[in-house]
C-alpha positions in Angstrom: 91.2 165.6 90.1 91.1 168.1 93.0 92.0 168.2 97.0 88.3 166.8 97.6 89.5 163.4 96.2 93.1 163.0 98.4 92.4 161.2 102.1 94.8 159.5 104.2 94.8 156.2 106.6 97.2 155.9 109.2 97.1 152.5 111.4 99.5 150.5 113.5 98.9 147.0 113.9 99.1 145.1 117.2 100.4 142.2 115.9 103.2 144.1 114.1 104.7 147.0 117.6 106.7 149.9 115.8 105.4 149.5 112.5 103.5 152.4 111.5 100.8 152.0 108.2 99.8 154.4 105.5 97.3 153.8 102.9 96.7 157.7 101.2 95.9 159.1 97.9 97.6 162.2 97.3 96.5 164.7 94.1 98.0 168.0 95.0 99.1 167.8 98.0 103.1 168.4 98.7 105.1 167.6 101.6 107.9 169.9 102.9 111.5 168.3 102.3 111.6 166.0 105.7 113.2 163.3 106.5 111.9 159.7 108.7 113.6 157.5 110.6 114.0 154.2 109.1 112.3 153.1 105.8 109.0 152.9 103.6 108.2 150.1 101.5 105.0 149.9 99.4 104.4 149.6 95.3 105.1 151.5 92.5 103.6 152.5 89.8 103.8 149.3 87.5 102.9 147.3 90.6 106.4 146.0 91.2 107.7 146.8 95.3 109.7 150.0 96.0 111.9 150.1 99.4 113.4 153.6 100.0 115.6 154.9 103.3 116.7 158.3 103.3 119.0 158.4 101.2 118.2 155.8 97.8 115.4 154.1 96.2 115.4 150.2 96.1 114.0 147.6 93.2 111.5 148.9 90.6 112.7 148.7 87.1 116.6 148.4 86.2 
């Protein structure tokens, strides 16, 4: 796989004000350490949910 296969979708949806989407596929692309306010949620890689804040990771996999 190379950089020519990553792309990124960011959305908002009306229906939902403050809530900011992302739908990407990263390969090899890195991100700076950073930090966001609030928290992500989305799947992991078995499929089951994955909630993290800033500072921990949530669910997946005792």
């Amino acid at each position: 796989m190379n950089a020519a296969e990553e792309w990124a979708r960011h959305w908002q949806y009306p229906g939902l004000p403050g809530l900011d989407l992302l739908r990407a596929r990263y390969v090899s692309h890195s991100f700076a350490r950073h930090s966001h306010e609030g928290q992500e949620r989305g799947p992991g890689p078995y499929g089951e949910e994955r909630a993290r804040t800033y500072k921990n990771v949530e669910g997946g996999p005792p």
